[in-house]
C-alpha positions in Angstrom: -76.9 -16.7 30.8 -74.1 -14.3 32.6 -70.9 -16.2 34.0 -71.0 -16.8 37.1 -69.2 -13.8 39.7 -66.0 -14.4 40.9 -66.2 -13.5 45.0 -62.3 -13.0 45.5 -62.6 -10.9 42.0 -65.5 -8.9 43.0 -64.3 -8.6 46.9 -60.9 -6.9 45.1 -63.1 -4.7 42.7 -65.0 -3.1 45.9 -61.5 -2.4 47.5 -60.1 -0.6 44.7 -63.5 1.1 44.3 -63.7 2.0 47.4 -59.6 3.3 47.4 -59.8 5.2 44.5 -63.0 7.2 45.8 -61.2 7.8 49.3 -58.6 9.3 47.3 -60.9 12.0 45.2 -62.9 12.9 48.9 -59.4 13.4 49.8 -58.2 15.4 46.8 -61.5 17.1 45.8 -61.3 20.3 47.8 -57.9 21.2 46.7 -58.7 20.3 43.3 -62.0 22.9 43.8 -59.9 25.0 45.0 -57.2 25.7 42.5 -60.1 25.7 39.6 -61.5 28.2 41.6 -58.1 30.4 42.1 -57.2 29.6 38.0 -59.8 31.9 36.1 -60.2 31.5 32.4 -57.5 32.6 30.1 -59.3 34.9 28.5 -59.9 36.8 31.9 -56.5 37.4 32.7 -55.7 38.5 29.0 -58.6 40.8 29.5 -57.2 42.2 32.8 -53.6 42.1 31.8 -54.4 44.5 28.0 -56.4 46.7 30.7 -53.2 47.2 32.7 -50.5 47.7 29.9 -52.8 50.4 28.8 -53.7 52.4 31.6 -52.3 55.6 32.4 -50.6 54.1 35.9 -48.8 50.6 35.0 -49.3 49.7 38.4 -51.9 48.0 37.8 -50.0 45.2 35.9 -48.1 44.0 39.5 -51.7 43.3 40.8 -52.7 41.3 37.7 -49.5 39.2 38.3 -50.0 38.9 41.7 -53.3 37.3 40.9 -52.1 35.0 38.5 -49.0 33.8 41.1 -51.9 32.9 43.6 -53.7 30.7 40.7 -50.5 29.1 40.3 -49.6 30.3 37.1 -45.9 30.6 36.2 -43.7 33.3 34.8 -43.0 31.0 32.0 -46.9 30.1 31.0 -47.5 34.3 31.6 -44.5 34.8 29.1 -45.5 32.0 26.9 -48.8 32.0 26.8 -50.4 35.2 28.4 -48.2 37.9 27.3 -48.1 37.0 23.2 -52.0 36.9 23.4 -52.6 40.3 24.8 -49.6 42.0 22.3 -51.9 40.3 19.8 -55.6 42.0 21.5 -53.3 45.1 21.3 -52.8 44.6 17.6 -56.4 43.5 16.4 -57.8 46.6 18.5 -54.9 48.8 16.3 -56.3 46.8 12.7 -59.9 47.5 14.0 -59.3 51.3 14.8 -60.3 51.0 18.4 -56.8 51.7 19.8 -54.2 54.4 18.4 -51.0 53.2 17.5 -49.0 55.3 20.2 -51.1 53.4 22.8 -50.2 50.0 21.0 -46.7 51.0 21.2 -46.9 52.0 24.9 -48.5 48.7 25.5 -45.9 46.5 23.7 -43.2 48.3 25.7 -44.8 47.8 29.0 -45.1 44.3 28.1 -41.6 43.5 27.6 -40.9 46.0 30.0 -42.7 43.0 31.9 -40.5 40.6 30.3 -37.2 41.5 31.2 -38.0 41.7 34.8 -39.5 38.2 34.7 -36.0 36.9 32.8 -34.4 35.5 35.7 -37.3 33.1 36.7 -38.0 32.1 33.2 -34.6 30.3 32.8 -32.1 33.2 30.8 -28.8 32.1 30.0 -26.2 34.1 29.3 -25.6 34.8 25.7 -21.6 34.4 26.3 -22.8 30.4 26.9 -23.0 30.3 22.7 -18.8 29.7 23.0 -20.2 26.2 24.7 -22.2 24.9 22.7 -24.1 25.3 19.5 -27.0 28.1 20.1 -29.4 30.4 18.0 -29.1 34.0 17.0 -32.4 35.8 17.1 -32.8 39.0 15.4 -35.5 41.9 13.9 -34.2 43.6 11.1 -32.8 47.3 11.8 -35.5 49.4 11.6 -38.7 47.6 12.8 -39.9 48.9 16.0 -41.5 46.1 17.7 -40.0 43.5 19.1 -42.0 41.8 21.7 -42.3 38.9 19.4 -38.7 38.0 19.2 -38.1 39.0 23.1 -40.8 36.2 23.3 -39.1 34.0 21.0 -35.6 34.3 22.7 -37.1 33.3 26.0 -38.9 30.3 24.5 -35.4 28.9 23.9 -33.6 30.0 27.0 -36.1 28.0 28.6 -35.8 25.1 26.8 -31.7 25.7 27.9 -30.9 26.8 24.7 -28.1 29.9 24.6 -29.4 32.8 22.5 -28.0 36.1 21.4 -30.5 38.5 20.7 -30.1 41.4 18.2 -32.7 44.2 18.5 -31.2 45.9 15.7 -30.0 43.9 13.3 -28.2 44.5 9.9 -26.5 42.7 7.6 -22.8 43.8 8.6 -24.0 43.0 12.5 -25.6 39.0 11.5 -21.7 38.5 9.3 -20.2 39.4 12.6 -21.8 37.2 14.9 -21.7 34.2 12.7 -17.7 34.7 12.2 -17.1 34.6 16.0 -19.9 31.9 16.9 -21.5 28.8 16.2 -25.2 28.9 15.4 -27.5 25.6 15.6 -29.8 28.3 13.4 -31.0 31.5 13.0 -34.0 32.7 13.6 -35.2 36.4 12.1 -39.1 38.0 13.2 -40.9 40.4 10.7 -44.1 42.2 11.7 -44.9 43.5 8.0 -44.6 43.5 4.6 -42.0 46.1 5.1 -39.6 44.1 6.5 -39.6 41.7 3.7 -36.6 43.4 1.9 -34.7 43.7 4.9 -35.8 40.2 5.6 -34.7 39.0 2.1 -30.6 40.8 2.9 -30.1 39.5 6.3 -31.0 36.0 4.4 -28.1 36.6 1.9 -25.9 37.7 4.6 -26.2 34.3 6.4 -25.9 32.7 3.5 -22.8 34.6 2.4 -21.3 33.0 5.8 -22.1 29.4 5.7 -25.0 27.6 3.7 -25.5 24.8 6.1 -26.6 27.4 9.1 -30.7 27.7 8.6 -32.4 30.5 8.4 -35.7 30.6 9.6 -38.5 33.4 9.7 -41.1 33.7 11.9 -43.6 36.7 13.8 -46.4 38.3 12.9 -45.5 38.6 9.1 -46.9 35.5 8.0 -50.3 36.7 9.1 -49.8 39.3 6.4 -47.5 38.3 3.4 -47.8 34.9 1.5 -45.0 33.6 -0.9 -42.2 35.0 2.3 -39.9 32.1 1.6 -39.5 32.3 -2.1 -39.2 35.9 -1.9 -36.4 36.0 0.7 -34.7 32.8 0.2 -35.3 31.6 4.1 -34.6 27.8 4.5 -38.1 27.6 6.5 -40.8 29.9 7.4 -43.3 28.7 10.6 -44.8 29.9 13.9 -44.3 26.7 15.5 -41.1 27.1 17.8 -40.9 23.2 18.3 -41.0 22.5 14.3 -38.1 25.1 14.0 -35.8 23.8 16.8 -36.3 20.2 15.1 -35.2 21.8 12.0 -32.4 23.3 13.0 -31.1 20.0 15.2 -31.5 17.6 12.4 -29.9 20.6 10.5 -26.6 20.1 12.8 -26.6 16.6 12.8 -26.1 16.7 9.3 -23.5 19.4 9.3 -22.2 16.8 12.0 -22.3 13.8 9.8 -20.9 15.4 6.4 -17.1 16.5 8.5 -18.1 20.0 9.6 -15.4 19.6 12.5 -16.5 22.6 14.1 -19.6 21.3 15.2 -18.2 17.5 16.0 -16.1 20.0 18.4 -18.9 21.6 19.5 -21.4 18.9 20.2 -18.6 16.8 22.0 
């Protein structure tokens, strides 16, 4: 036999019912409306690899015009949008379907595209490293694209972390920056198995300088090359940017917690 209803309970069911559906009448057409503004991801990727490519660039403002009217931030287009269309550039490349000078003309558009989207997307000046503990990004001398760590070093400016990023950079260039600044880590990109021995010195470099300062490689290598960190001697190889800022934090709280006075000075 059901238990009997309580009035009072059911009278107080209807009015939050009846509340909570008011609410979505009210809300409904702006929802519609911003699902309607907010295509698919894989449309603007589309749109966005057919503007980097075309003969006038032009077309790129328009796409990101677009995108500002469906809401979408210059952090999620640098995040998100811009890393998956250097990668449709990239599979076209591997497929034949796109020469390699337009895959290069495509990456620089795109951080072209970057840099002018730096001062919404939350840069900090690299001199901030003298304030507090921050990372050193670099692509080995040599390599020629560099989207991915662009990418990378605005990841952690936006997550208010100072960066200095080195385009270029070589063994004598990484011994330099660690002996005038303190480094929560470093992080090094590779796009090939070519950079692996270049990879493999700027590792011994660091490690020359200080032991307890991680090194960590990411990019479009470990699509490519197994074994990296045995081969180069990297502290932690990944993709994910949160797993290597945790590493790299509880990384300084240990050089905190075994006297490295430096970083007691820094972190105070």
């Amino acid at each position: 036999m059901p238990e009997p209803t309580d009035p009072a309970q059911s009278l107080a069911s209807h009015e939050v019912n009846r509340i909570a559906l008011q609410a979505i009448s009210l809300l409904a057409p702006d929802l519609r409306e911003a699902q309607a503004r907010r295509k698919l991801l894989e449309t603007y990727v589309s749109h966005l690899s057919s503007a980097v490519l075309a003969p006038d660039p032009a077309g790129m403002q328009e796409v990101l015009r677009d995108m500002r009217r469906a809401c979408i931030s210059h952090a999620e287009v640098a995040e998100n949008y811009i890393p998956a269309v250097a990668q449709r550039l990239g599979e076209l490349w591997c497929t034949d379907k796109l020469a390699f000078g337009a895959v290069t003309i495509g990456c620089a558009r795109l951080q072209g595209l970057l840099r002018r989207m730096e001062a919404d997307w939350g840069v900090l000046d690299g001199a901030r490293l003298h304030g507090r503990p921050g990372y050193l990004v670099g692509v080995p001398d040599g390599v020629q694209h560099t989207l991915g760590a662009t990418v990378l070093a605005g990841q952690l400016r936006h997550r208010g972390a100072p960066v200095l990023l080195e385009y270029e950079l070589t063994p004598q260039k990484l011994k330099a920056a660690l002996t005038t600044g303190h480094y929560a880590g470093v992080m090094l990109s590779g796009s090939g198995r070519k950079c692996l021995d270049p990879l493999r010195d700027l590792v011994d470099s660091a490690k020359a300088m200080s032991r307890s300062t991680p090194v960590i490689i990411g990019g479009s290598i470990l699509e490519h090359v197994a074994d990296i960190q045995s081969f180069t001697g990297a502290d932690m190889v990944t993709s994910s940017l949160g797993g290597a800022m945790a590493f790299c934090e509880q990384a300084l709280t240990d050089r905190v917690a075994t006297g490295d006075m430096a970083m007691v000075e820094m972190r105070a």
